[in-house]
N, C-alpha and C positions, 0 to 999 in steps of 0.2 A: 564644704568642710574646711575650719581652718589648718592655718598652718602648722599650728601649733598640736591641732588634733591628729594631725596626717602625722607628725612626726612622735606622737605617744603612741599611736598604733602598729608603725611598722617598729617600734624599736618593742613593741608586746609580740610583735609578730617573730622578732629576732631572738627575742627571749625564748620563747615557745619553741623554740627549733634548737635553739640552744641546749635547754635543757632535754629537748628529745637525743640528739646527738650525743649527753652525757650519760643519757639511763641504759640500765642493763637491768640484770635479773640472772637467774641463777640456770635458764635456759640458753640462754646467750653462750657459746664456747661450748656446747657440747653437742654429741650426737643423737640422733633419734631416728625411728622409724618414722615415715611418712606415707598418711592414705589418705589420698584424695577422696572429699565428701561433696563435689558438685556434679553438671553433666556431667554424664561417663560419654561421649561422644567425639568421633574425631573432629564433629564439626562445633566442638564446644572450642570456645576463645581462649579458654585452659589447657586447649587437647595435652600439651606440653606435659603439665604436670600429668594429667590423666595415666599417661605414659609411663611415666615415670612411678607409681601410688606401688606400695610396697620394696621401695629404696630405701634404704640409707641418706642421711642428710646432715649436712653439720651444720646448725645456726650461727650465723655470723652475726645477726645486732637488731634491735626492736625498731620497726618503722610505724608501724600505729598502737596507742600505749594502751588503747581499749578505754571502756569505761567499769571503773573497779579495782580494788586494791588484789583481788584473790581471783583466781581461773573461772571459779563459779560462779562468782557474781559478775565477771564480764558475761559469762555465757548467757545466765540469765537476765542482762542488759539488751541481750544481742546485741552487745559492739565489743566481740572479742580482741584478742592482744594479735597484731601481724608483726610476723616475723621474716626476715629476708634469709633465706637458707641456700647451701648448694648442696649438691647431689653429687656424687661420687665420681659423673661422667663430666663435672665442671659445670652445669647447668643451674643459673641462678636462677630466682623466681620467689617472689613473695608467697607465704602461705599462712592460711587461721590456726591459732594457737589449738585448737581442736583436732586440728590434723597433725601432733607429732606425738606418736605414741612412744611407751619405753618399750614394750615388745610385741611381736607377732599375735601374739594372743587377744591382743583388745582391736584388732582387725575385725571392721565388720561387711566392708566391700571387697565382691570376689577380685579375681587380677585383672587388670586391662589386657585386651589379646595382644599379638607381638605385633609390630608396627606393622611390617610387611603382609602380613596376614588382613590387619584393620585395613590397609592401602587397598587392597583386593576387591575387600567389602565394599571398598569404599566409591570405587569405579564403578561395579557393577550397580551400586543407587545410584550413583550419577546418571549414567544410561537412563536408567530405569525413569529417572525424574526430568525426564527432556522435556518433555510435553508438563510439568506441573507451572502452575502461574503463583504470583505471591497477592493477600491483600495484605495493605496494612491499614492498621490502627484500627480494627473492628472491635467491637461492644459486646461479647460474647457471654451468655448465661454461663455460670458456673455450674451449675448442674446439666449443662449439655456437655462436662468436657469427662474425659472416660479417666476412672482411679489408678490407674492401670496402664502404662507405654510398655510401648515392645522390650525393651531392656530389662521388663521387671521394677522399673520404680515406680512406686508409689505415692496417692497423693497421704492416706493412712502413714506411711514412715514421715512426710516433711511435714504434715499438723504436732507428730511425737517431736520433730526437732524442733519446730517451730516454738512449739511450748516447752521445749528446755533450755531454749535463746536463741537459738541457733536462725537467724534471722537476716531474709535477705536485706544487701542496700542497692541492689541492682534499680536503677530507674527506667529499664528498656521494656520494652512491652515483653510480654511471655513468645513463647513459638509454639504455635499450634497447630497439628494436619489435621484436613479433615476426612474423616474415616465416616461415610454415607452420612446421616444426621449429629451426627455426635464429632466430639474433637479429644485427640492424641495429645499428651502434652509430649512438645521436645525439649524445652527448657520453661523455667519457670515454675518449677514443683513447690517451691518455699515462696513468694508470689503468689503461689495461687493458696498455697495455705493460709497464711496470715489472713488474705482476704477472707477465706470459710469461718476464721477465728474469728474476724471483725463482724461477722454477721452480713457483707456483703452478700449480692447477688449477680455481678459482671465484673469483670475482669477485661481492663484494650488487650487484645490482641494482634501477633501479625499472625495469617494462616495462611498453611500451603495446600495450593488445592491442583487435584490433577484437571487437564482439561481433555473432555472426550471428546 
């Protein structure tokens, strides 16, 4: 590349950051309710917010501007607006423009249990998963994996989210246990929908499996 090109790009690159630094919106400066729409698990990479879904939050400023001038057509891009927000107990953390409600009432996920109670939980599957082994990167039929994980999610609700935008950009493999022939999802419900959308038939997985 020359040097000339090296030095159009980064000052495109300066610009673009620039103007992200200058934008706001009418979300920006104010309060909302906030409910987490991903894992609901302590061993989800979110657990933090997880925690936290049905708090109070005050938006501090736009960190990805989506693609779309209006809420709807980001959603239906699936590349909604993020926004960097804090929580009441001082707790920062980026979250999808889809997760800040104006009230109680457009909640649709029940509460996260109380920490100490999840920690509980949380031990005793540890114990319990002493003996489990991990594979990764396997080739897994999508019609061996079950609609249905222990927590109640669905793969039916992430094909309705999926085809309203709401779409992952995780690029990690899904998490899968294996439950006798068939497979649990633990993460990966929008993953695995988009691919049913696509008309796929496998999906890589990592899976957990107990050893007897």
């Amino acid at each position: 590349m020359k040097l000339q090109e090296q030095i159009s790009r980064i000052q495109s690159m300066m610009g673009a950051i620039k103007e992200l630094s200058e934008t706001t919106d009418d979300v920006v400066g104010n309060k909302f309710w906030f409910e987490y729409h991903c894992f609901e698990s302590p061993k989800s990479c979110d657990a933090e917010l997880w925690y936290r879904t049905h708090n109070k939050v005050l938006v501090l400023s736009i960190v990805e501007l989506g693609c779309g001038d209006t809420k709807l057509e980001r959603l239906l891009e699936g590349c909604p607006r993020v926004y960097r927000v804090v929580f009441e107990d001082g707790f920062e953390y980026d979250v999808f423009e889809d997760e800040l409600m104006e009230s109680k009432e457009e909640f649709e996920r029940p509460d996260a249990p109380k920490r100490n109670q999840q920690e509980q939980i949380s031990r005793i599957q540890s114990m319990m998963e002493i003996n489990e082994s991990w594979e990764h990167n396997v080739k897994v039929r999508i019609k061996d994996i079950l609609p249905i994980n222990y927590d109640g999610q669905s793969l039916q609700d992430a094909i309705a989210n999926v085809k309203d935008g709401l779409i992952s950009h995780s690029e990690d493999n899904v998490l899968l246990y294996k439950v006798g022939k068939k497979y649990e999802i633990g993460d990966g419900f929008h993953r695995i929908a988009q691919k049913i959308l696509n008309g796929e038939k496998y999906i890589i997985a990592d899976i957990k499996t107990s050893e007897e």
